[in-house]
FIBA-794772 format. One record per residue: x, y, z of N, C-alpha, C, O, CB in turn; residue in three letters. Coordinates in steps of 0.001 Angstrom, whole numbers, padded with zeros to 6 digits, always signed. Glycine has a CB too. Layout:
N
XYZXYZXYZXYZXYZala...
***
This chain:
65
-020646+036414+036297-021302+035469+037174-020326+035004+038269-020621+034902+039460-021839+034267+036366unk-018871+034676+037603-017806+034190+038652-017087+035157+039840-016371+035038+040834-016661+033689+037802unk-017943+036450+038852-017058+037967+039684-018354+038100+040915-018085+038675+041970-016878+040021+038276unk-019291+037716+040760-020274+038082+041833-020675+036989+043074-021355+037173+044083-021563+038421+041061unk-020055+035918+042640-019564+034768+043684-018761+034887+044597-018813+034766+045821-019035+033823+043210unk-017752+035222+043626-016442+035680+044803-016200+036597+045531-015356+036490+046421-015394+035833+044443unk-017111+038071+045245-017215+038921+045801-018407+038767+046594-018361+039533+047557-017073+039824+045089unk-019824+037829+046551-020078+037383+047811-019582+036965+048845-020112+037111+049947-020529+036839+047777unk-018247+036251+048598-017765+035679+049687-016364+036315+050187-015456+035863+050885-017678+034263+049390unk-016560+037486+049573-014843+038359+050071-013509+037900+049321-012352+037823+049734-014341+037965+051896unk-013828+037743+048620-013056+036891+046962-012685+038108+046259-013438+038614+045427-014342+035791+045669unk-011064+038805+046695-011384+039763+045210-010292+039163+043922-009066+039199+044025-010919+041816+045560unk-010682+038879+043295-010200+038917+041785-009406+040283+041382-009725+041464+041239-011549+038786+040778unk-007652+039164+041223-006951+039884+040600-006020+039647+039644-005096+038926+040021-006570+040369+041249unk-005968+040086+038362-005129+039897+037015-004008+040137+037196-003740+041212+037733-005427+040629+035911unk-003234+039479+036923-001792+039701+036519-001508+038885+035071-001778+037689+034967-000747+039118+037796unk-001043+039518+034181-000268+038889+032922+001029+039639+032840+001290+040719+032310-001108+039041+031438unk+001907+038633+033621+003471+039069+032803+003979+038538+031826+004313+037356+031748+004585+038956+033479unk+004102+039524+030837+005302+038789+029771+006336+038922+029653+006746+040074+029509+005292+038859+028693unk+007116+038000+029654+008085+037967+029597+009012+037967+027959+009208+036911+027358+008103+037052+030432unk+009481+039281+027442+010575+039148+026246+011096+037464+025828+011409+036719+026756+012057+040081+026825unk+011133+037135+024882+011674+036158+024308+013106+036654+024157+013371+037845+023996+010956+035765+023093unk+013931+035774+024212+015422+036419+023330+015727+035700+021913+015272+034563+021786+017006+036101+024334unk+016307+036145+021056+016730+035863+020011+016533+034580+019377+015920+034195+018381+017753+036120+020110unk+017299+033999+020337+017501+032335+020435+016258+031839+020069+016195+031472+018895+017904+031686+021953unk+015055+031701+020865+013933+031350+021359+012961+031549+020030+012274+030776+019362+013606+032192+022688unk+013248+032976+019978+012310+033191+018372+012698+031809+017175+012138+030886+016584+013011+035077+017399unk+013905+032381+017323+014503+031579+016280+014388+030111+015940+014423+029573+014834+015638+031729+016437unk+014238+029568+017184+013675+028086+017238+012647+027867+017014+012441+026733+016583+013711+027470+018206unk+011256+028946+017199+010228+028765+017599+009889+028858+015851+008964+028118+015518+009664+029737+018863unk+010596+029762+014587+010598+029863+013495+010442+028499+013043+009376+027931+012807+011577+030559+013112unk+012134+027822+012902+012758+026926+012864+011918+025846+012708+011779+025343+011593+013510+026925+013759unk+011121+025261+014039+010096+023958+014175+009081+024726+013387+008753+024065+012402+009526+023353+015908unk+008526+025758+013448+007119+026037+012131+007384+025418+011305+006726+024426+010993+006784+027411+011366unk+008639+025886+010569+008774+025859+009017+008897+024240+008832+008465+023790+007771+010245+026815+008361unk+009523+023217+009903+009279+021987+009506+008232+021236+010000+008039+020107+009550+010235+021382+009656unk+007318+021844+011121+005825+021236+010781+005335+021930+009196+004903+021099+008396+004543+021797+012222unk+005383+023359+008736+004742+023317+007644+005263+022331+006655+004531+021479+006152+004699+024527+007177unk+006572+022454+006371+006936+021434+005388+007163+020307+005287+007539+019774+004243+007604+021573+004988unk+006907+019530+006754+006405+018269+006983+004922+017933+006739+004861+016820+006216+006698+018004+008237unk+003754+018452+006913+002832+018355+006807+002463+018878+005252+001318+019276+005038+002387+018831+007889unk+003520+018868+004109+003277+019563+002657+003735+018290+002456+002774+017575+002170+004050+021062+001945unk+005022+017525+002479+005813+016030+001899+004401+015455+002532+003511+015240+001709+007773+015307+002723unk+004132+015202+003842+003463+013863+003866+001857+014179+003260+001344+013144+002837+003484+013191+005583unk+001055+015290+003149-000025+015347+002047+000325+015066+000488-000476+014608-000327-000595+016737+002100unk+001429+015361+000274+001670+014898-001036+001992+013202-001584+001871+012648-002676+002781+015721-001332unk+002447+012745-000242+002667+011227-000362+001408+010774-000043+001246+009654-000528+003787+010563+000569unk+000346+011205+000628-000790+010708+000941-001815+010591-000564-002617+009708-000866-001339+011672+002153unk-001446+011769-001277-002669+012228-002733-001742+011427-003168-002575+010542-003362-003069+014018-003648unk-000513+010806-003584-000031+010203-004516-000249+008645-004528-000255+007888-005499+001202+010581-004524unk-000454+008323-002991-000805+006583-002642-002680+006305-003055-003301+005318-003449-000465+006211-000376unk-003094+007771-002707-004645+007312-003212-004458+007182-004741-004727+006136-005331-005997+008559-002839unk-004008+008235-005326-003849+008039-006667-003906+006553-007576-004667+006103-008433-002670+008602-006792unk-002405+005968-006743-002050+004698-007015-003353+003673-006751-003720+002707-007420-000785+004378-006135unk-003926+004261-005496-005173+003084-005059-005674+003196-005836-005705+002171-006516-006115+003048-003968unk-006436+004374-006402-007433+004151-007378-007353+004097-008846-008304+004151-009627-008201+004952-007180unk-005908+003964-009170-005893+003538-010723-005421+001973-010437-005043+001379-011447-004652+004571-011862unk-005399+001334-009370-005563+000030-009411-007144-000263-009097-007656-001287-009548-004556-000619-008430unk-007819+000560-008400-008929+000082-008356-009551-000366-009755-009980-001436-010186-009623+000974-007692unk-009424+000801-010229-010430+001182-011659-009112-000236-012765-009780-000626-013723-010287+003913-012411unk-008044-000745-012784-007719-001265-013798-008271-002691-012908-007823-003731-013391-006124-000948-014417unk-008892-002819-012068-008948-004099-011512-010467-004479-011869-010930-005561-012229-008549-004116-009884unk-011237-002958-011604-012671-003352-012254-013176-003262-014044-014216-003525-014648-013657-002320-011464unk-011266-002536-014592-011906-003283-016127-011564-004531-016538-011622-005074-017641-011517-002573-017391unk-011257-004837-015639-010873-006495-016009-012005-007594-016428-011676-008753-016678-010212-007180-014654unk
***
């Protein structure tokens, strides 16, 4: 639809994707921060299931009271 607009109006559409190589370095960082969003986001779900936990065995000892 966007290709027949622009070529109404003498519009030509043209692609370019360069990529550019990463070097070593770059990978390596880019590893690096994964592995501590994954294993940041593993500690703080586990502190999250462990505080509900706590909530709700106070809930439940508060409603056998």
């Amino acid at each position: 639809m966007l290709e027949a607009y622009f070529n109404s109006h003498g519009v030509e559409i043209e692609w370019t994707d360069e990529v550019l190589g990463k070097s070593y370095e770059e990978e390596l960082v880019e590893d690096i921060l994964s592995l501590m969003a994954s294993f940041s986001a593993r500690i703080y779900g586990k502190r999250s299931a462990e505080n509900r936990r706590r909530q709700r065995a106070k809930a439940e000892a508060e409603a056998a009271k």
